[in-house]
C-alpha positions as CSV (number, residue, x, y, z in Angstrom):
1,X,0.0,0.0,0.0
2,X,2.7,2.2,1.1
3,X,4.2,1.9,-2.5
4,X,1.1,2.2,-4.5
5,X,0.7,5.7,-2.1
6,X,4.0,6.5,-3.2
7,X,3.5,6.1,-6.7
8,X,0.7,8.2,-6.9
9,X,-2.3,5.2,-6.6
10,X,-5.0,6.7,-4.1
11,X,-5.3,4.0,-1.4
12,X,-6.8,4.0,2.5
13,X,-4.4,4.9,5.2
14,X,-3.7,1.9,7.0
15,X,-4.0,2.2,11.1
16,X,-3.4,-0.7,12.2
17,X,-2.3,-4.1,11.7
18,X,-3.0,-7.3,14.0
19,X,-1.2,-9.7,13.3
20,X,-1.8,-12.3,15.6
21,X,-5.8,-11.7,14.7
22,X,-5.1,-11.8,11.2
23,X,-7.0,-7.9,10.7
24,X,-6.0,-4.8,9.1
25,X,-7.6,-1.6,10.2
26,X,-7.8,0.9,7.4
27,X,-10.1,4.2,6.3
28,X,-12.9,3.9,4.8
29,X,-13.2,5.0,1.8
30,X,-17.1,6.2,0.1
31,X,-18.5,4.9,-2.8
32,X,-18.0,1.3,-4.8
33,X,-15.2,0.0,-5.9
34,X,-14.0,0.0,-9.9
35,X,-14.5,-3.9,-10.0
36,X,-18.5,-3.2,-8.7
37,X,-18.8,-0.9,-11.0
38,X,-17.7,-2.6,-13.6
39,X,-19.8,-6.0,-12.3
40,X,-23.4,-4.0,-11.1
41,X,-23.8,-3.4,-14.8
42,X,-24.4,0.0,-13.8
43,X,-22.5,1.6,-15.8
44,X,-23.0,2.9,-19.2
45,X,-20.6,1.9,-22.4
46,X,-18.9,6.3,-22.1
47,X,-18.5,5.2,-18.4
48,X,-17.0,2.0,-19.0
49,X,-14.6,3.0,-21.5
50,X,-14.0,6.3,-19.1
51,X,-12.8,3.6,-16.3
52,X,-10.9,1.3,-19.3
53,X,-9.0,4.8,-19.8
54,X,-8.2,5.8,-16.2
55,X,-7.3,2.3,-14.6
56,X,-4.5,0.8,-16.4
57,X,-2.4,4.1,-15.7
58,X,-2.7,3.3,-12.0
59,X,-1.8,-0.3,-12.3
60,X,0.9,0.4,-14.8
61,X,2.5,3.1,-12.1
62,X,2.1,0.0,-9.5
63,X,4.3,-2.5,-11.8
64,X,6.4,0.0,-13.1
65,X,8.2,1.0,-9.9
């Protein structure tokens, strides 16, 4: 997470980590994720091709570094 932030990928701020719970404690973030988006059908063809355009940038900045 710490190196997606760095890269320029927004991402929740992580508070807390148990481990011996196995739990991560992170902000919450409003509204649905890209992949419900995408899934819920909700979307129309402009807004899926405006989230085809604006994804692979982040991703491509998370395998890049």
């Amino acid at each position: 997470m710490l190196r997606a932030r760095k890269s320029g990928v927004l991402t929740p701020v992580i508070y807390n980590v148990e481990h011996e719970a196995a739990t991560i404690y992170m902000e919450h973030v409003e509204g649905s994720s890209v992949r419900d988006l995408l899934l819920s059908g909700s979307l129309s063809s402009a807004g899926r091709m405006l989230k085809g355009l604006l994804v692979p940038p982040c991703v491509a900045r998370l395998l890049l570094k």
